[in-house]
C-alpha positions as a Markdown table, in Angstrom:
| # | Residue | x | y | z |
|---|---|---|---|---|
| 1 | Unk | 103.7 | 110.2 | 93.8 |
| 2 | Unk | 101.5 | 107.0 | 94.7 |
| 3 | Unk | 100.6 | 105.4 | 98.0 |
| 4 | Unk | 99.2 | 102.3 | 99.1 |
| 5 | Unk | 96.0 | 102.7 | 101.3 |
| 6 | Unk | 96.9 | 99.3 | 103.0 |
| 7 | Unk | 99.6 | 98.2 | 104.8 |
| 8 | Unk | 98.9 | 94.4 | 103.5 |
| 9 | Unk | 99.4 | 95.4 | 100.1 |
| 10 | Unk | 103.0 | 96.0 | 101.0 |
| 11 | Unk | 103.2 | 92.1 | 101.6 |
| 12 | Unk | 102.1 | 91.2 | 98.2 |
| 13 | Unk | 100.0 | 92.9 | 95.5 |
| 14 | Unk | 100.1 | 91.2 | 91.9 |
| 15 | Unk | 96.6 | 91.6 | 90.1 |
| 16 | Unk | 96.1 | 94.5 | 88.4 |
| 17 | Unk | 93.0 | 96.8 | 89.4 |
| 18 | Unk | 92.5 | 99.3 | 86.3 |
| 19 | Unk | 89.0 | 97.1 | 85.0 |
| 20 | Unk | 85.9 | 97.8 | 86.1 |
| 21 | Unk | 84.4 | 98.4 | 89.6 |
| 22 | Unk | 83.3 | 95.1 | 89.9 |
| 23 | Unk | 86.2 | 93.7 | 88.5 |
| 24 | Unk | 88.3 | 95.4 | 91.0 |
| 25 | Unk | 86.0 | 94.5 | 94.0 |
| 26 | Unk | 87.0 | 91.2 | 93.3 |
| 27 | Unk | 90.7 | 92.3 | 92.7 |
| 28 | Unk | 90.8 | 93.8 | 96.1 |
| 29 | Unk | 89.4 | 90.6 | 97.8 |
| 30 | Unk | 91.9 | 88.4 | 96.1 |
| 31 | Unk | 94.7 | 90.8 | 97.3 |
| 32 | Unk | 93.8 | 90.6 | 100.9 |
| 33 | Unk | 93.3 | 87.0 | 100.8 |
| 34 | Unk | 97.1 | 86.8 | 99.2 |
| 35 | Unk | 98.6 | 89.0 | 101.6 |
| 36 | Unk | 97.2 | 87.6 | 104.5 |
| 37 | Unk | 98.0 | 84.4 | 103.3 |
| 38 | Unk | 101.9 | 85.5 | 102.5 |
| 39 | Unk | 102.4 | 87.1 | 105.8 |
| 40 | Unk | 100.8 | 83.3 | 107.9 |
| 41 | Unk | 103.0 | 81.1 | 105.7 |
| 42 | Unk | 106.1 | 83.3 | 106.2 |
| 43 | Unk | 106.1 | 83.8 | 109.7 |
| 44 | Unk | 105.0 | 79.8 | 110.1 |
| 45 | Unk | 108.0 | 79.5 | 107.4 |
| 46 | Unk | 110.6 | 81.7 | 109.0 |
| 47 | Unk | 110.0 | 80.5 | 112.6 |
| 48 | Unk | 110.6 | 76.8 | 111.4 |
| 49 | Unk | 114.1 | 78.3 | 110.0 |
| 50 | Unk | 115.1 | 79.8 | 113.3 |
| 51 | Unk | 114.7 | 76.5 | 115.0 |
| 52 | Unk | 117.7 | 75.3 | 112.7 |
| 53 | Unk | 119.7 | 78.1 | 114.1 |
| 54 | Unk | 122.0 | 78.7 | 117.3 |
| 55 | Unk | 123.2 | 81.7 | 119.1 |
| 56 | Unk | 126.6 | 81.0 | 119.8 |
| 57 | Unk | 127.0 | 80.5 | 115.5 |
| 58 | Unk | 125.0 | 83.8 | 115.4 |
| 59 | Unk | 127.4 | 85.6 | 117.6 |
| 60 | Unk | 130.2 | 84.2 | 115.7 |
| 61 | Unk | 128.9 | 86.0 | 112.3 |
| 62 | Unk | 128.8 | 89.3 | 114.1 |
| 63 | Unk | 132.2 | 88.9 | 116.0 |
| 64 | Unk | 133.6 | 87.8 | 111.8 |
| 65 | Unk | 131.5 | 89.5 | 109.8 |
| 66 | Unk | 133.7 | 88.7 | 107.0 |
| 67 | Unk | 130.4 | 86.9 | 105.5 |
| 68 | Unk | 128.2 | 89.2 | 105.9 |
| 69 | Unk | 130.5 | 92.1 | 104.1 |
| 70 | Unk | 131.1 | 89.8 | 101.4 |
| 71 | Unk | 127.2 | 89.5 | 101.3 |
| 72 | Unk | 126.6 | 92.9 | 100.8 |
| 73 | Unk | 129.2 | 93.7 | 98.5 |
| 74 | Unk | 127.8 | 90.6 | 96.1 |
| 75 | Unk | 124.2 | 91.7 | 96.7 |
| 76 | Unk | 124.4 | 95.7 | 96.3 |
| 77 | Unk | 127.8 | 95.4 | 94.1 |
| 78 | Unk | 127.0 | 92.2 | 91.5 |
| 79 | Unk | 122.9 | 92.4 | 91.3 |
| 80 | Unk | 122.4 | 96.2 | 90.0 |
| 81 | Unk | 125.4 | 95.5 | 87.7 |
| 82 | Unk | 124.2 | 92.9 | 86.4 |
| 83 | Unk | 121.1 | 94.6 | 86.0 |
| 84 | Unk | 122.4 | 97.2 | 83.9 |
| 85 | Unk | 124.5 | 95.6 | 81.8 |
| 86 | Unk | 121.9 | 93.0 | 81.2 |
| 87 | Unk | 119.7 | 96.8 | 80.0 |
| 88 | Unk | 121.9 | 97.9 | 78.2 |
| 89 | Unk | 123.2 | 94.6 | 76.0 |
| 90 | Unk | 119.1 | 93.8 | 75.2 |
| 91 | Unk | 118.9 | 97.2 | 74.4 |
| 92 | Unk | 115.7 | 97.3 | 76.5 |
| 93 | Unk | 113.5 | 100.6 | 77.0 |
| 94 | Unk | 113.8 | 103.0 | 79.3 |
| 95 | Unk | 110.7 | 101.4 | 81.2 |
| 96 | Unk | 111.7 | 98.3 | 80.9 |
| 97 | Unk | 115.1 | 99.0 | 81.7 |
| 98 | Unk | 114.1 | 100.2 | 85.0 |
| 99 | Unk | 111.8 | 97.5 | 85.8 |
| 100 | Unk | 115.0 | 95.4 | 85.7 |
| 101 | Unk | 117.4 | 97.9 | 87.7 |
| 102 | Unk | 114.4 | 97.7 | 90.1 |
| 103 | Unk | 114.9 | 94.2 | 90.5 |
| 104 | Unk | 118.4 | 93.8 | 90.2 |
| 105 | Unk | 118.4 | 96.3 | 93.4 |
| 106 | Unk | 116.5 | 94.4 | 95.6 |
| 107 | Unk | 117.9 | 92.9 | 98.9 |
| 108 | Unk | 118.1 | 89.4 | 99.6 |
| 109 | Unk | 114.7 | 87.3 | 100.0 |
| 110 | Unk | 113.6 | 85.3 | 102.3 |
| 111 | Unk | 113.4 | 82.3 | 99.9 |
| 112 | Unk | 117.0 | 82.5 | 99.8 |
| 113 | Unk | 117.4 | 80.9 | 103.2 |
| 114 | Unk | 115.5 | 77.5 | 101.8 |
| 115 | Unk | 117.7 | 77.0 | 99.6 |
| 116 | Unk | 120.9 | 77.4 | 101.6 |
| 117 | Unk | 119.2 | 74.9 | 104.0 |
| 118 | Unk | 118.7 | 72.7 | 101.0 |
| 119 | Unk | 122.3 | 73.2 | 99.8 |
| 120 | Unk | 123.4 | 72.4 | 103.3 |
| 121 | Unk | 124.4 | 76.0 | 103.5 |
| 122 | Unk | 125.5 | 78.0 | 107.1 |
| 123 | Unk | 121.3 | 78.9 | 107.5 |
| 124 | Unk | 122.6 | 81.2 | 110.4 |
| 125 | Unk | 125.0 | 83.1 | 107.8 |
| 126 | Unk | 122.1 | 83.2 | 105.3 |
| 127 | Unk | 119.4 | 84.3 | 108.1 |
| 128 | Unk | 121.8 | 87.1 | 109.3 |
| 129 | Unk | 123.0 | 88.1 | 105.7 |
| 130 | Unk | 119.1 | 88.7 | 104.7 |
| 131 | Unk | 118.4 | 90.5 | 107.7 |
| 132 | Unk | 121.0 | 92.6 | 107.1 |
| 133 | Unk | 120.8 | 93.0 | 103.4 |
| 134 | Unk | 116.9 | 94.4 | 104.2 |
| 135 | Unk | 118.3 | 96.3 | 106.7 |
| 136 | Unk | 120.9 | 98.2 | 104.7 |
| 137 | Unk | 118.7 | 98.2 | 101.9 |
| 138 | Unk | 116.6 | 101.2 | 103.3 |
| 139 | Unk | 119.8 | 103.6 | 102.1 |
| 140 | Unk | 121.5 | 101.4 | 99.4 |
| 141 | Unk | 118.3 | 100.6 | 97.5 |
| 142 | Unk | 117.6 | 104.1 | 96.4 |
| 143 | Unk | 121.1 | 105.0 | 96.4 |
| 144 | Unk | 121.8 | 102.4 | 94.1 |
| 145 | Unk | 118.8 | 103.2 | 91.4 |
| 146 | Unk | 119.4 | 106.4 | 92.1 |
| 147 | Unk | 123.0 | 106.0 | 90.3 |
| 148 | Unk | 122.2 | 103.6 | 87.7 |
| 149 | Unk | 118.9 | 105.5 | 86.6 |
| 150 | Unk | 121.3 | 108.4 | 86.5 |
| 151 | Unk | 118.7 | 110.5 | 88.7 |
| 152 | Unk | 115.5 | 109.0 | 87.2 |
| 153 | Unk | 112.6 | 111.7 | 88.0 |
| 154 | Unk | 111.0 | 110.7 | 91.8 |
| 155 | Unk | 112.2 | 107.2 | 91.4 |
| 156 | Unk | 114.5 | 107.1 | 94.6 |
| 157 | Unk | 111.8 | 109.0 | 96.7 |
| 158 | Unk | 109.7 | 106.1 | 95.7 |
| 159 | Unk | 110.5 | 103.5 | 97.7 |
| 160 | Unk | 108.8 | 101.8 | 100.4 |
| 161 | Unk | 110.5 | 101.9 | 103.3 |
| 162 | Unk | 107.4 | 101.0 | 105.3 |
| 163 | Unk | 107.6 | 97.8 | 103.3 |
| 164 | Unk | 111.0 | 97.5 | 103.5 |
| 165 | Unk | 110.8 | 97.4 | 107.3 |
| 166 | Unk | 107.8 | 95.2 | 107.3 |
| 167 | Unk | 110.0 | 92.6 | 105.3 |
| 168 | Unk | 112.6 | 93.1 | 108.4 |
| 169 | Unk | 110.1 | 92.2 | 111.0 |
| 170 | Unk | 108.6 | 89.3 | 109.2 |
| 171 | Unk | 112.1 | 88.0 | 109.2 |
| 172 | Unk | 113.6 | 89.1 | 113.0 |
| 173 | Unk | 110.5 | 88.4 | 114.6 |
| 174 | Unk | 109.5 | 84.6 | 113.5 |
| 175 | Unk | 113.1 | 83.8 | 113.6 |
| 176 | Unk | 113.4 | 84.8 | 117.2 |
| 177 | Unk | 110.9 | 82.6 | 118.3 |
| 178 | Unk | 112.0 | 79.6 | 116.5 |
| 179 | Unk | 115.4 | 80.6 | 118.0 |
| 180 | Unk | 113.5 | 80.2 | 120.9 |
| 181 | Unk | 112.0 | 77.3 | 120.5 |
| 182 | Unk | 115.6 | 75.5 | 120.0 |
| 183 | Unk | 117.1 | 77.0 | 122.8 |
| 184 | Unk | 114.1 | 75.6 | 125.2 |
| 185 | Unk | 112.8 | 73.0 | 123.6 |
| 186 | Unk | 115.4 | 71.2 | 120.9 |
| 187 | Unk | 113.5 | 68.1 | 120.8 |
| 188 | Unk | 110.8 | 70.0 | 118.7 |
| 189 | Unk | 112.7 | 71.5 | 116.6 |
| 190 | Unk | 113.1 | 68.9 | 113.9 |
| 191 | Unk | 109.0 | 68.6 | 113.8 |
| 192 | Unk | 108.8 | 72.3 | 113.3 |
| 193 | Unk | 110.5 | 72.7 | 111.0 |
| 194 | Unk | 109.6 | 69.5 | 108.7 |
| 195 | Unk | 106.3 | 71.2 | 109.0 |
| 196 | Unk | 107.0 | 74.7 | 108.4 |
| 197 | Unk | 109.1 | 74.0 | 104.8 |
| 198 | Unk | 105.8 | 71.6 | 103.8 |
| 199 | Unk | 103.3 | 74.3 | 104.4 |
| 200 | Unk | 105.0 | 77.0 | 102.1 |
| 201 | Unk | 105.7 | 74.6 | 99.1 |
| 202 | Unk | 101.7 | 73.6 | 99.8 |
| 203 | Unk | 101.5 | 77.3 | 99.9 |
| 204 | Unk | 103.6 | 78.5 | 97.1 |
| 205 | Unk | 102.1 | 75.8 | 95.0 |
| 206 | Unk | 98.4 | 76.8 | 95.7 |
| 207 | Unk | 99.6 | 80.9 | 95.5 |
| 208 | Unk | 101.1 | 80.3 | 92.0 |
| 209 | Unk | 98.2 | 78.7 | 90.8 |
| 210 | Unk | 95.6 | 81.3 | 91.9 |
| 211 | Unk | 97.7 | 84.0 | 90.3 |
| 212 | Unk | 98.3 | 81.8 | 87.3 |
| 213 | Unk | 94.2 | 81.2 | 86.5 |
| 214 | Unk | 93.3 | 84.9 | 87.1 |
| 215 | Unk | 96.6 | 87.2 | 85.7 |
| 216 | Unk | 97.9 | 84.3 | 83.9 |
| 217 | Unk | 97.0 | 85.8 | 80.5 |
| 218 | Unk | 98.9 | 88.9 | 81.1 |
| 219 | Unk | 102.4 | 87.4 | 82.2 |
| 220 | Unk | 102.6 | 87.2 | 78.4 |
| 221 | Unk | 102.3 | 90.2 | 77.5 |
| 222 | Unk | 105.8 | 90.6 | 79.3 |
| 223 | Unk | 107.5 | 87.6 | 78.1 |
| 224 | Unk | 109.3 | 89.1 | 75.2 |
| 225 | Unk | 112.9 | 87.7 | 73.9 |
| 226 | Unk | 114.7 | 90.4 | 75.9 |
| 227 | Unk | 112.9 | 90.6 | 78.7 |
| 228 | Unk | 112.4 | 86.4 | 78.9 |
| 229 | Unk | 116.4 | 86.3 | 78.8 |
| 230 | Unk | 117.1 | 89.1 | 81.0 |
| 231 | Unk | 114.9 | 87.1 | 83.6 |
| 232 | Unk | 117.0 | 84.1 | 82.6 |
| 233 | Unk | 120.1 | 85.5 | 83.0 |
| 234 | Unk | 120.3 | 87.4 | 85.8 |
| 235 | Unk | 119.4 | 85.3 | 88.8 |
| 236 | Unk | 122.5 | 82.6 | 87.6 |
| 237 | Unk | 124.6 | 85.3 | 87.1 |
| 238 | Unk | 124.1 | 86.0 | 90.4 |
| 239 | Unk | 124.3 | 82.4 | 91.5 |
| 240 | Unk | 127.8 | 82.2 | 89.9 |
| 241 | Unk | 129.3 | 85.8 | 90.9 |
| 242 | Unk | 128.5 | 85.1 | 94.6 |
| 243 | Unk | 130.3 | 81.8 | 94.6 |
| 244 | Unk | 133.1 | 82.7 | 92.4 |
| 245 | Unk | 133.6 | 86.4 | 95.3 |
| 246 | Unk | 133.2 | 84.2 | 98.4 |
| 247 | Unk | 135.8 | 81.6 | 97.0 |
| 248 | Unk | 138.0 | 84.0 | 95.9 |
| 249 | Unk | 138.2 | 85.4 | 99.6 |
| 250 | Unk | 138.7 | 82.0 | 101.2 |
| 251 | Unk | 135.5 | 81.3 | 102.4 |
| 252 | Unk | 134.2 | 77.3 | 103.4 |
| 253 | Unk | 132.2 | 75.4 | 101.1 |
| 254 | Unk | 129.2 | 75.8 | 103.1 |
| 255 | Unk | 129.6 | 80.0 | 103.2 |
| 256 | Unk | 130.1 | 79.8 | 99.9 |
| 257 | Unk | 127.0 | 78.0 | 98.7 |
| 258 | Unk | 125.0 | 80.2 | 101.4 |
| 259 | Unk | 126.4 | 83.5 | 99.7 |
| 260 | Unk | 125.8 | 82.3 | 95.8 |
| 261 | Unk | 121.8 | 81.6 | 97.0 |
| 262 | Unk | 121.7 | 85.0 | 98.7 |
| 263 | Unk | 123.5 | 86.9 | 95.8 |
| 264 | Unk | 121.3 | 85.6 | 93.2 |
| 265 | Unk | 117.7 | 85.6 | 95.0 |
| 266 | Unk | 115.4 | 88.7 | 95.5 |
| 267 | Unk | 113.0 | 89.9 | 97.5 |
| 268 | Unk | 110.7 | 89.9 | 94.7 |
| 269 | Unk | 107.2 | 91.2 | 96.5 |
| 270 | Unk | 109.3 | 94.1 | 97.4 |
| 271 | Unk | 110.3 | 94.7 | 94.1 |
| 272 | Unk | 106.7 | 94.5 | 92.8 |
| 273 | Unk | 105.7 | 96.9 | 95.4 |
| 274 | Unk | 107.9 | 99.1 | 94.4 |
| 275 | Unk | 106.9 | 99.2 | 90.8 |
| 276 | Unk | 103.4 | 99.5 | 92.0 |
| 277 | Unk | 103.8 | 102.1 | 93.9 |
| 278 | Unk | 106.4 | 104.2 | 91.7 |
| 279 | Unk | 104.2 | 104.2 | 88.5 |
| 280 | Unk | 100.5 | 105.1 | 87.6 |
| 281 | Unk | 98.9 | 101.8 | 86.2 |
| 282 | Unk | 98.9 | 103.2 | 82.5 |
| 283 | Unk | 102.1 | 103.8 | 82.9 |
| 284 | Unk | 104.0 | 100.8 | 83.6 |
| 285 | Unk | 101.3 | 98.5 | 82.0 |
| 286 | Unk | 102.3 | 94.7 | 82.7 |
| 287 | Unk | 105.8 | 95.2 | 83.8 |
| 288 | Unk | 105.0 | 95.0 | 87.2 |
| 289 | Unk | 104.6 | 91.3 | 86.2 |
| 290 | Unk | 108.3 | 91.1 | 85.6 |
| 291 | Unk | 109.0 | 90.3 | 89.0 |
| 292 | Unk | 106.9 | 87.0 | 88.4 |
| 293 | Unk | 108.8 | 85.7 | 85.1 |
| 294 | Unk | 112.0 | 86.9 | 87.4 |
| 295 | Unk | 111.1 | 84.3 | 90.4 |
| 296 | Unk | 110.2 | 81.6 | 88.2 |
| 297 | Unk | 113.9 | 81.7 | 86.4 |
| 298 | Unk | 115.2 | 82.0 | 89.9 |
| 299 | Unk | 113.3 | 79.1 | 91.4 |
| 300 | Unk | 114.4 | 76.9 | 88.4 |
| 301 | Unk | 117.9 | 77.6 | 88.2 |
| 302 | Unk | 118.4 | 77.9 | 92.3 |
| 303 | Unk | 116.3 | 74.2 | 92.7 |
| 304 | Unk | 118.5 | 72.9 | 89.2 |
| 305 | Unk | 121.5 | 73.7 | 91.2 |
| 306 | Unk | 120.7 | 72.1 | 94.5 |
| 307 | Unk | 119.8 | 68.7 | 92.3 |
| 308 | Unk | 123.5 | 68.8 | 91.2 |
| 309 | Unk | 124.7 | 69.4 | 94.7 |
| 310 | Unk | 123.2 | 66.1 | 95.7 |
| 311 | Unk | 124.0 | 64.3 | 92.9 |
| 312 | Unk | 127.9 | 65.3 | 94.0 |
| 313 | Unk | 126.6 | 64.6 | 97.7 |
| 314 | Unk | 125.3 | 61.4 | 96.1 |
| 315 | Unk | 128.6 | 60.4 | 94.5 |
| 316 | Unk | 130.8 | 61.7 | 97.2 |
| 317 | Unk | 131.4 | 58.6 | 99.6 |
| 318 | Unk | 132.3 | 56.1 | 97.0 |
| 319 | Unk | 134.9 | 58.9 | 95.6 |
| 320 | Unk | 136.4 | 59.7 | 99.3 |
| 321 | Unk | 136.2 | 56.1 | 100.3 |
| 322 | Unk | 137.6 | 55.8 | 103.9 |
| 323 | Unk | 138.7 | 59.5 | 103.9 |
| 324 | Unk | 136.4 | 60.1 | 106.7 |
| 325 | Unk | 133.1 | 60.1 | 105.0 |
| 326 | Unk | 130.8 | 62.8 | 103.9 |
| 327 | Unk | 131.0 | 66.1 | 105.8 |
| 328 | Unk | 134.7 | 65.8 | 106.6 |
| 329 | Unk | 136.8 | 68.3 | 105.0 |
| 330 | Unk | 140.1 | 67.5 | 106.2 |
| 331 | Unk | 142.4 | 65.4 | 108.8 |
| 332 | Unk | 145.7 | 66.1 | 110.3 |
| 333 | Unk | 147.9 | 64.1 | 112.2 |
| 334 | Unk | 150.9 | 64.1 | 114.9 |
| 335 | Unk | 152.0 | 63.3 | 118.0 |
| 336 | Unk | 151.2 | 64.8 | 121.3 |
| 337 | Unk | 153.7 | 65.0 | 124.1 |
| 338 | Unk | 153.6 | 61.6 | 125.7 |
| 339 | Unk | 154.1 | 60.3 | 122.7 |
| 340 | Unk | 150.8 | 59.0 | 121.4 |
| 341 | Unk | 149.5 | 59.4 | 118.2 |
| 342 | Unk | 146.8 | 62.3 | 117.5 |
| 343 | Unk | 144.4 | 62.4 | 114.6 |
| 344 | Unk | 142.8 | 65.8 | 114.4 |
| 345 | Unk | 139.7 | 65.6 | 111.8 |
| 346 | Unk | 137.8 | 69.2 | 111.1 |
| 347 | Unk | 134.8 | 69.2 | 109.1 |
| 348 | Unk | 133.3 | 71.0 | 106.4 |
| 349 | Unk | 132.3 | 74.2 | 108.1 |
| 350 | Unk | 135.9 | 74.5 | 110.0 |
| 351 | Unk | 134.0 | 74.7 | 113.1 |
| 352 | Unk | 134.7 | 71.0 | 114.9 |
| 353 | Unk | 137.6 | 69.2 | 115.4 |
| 354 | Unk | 137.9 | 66.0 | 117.1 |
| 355 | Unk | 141.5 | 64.8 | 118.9 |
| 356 | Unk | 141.4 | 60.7 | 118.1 |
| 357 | Unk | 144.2 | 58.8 | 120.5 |
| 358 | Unk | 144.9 | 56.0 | 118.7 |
| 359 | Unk | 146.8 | 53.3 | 121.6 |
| 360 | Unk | 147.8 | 50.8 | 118.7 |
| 361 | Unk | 150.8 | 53.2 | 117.7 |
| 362 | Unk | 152.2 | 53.2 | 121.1 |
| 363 | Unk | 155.4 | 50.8 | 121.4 |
């Protein structure tokens, strides 16, 4: 059984350290530097999330949770599925079969919420689905490799939960003070959070880049066929499953959008902890990489998809006309008592509906 020595190495830890002394002197630098780095731009990141979010929706979720259970069905029902049958069709290894059931058992990441904000998603939905995905994770995760590694030696003791809980407080504690922030002070709220979403593409951009120039070489060395199309394949799979289970039990468009982004994106620095932590070095080689070829697919196909949502949002108003203009889902109309006419309009989330007199029908 392996530990890590430091708790910011459960925040993120990609180099490798079996070289030389020197080598991993520098290795342990560049860690430090990354993890620090991770935990600054997602707190700045996930505080500039909350101030998009309100408490009344928040209760709303809790008071239904019919979201939420259709969150964690999709992400602990569809993801380790997938992973396995994705395992077994490649006819992968046993190594690399776990590496994937590893990933495919992963709660939701945090990355998952940008792009339900991007897809003009219910971000409260998404916020609370994550949070509760990493929450639930600390018993499902290891139940769940547990039973698809069919009892693979140590694996399920393996898991760090100190990570795992780390991931929960660098979501509920930013969050609550961007919630904050909206409740007192609204009027910043848009300025936060313009700022927060540029600083962690800056910083994603910069990370990727660092880790490209020093482990670049050795993401190949896990870029086989199998392995390059099980990365492929699994984050759309997810994309699709989520949408295709939230439609199927009636959910808005907006829910359902949110859900498909949380089914199909992982918390991938857990995931990479995990494998670090589970396996000596000479064991699992460059498959703790995986996890990097993983987020790349799901970056790709999660941004490919919010490009065609705009495009539609694009096209939209021309197709609807005068049908009440982008947003709107649906109008009803009637009469109320005194006999005027009533236009009720709802839009897209279900949640508002306006009551329009209008006088020129009156005799």
């Amino acid at each position: 059984m392996f530990s890590i020595n430091t708790t910011t190495e459960y925040a993120f830890t990609v180099f490798d350290n079996t070289s030389s002394p020197k080598d991993n002197a520098f290795v342990e630098k560049m860690n430090l530097v990354i993890s620090f780095s991770v935990i600054f731009v997602t707190f700045i990141a996930m505080m500039s999330l909350g101030c998009t979010m309100e408490v009344s929706k928040i209760k709303k979720h809790f008071i239904k949770p019919k979201g939420m259970a259709i969150a964690v069905v999709a992400q602990y029902g569809i993801m380790p599925l997938t992973a396995f049958c994705l395992a077994k069709l490649f006819h992968l290894g046993p190594l690399e079969s776990i590496t994937v059931l590893i990933c495919g058992c992963s709660p939701g990441g945090n990355i998952s919420n940008f792009f339900a904000l991007a897809l003009k998603g219910d971000i409260n939905l998404s916020i609370v689905m994550t949070t509760c995905s990493t929450v639930l994770g600390l018993g499902l995760m290891p139940l769940m490799i547990y039973l698809y590694s069919q009892g693979f030696s140590n694996l399920e003791s393996a898991v760090p939960y100190t990570s795992i809980i780390m991931s929960l407080v660098l979501i509920l504690v930013p969050c609550s003070v961007g919630i904050l922030i909206n409740y007192r002070f609204p009027k910043y709220s848009k300025i936060i959070t313009k700022v927060g979403l540029s600083i962690l593409l800056i910083a994603y951009v910069v990370i990727g880049v660092v880790v490209g120039v020093i482990d670049g070489n050795k993401v190949f060395r896990v870029t086989a066929p199998p392995l390059l199309a099980t990365a492929a394949l699994m984050p759309m799979t997810g994309f699709i499953c989520g949408y295709i289970l939230s439609t199927l039990l009636k959910m808005n468009a907006p829910c359902r959008r949110t859900i498909a982004m949380e089914t199909g994106c992982q918390n991938i620095q857990l995931c990479t902890t995990i494998l670090k932590v589970a396996f000596p070095a000479e064991v699992i080689g460059q498959l703790y990489l995986f996890p990097a070829v993983y987020i790349v697919f799901q970056v790709v196909e999660a941004l490919f998809l919010v490009v065609l949502f705009r495009c539609h949002q694009m096209l939209r108003p021309s197709e609807q006309g005068g049908q009440g203009g982008a947003g709107w889902s649906g109008s009803q109309g009637g009469k109320d008592r005194a006999g005027r006419s009533v236009v009720a309009i709802s839009d897209e989330a279900g949640d508002s509906k306006v009551a329009i007199r209008n006088e020129s029908f009156e005799g």
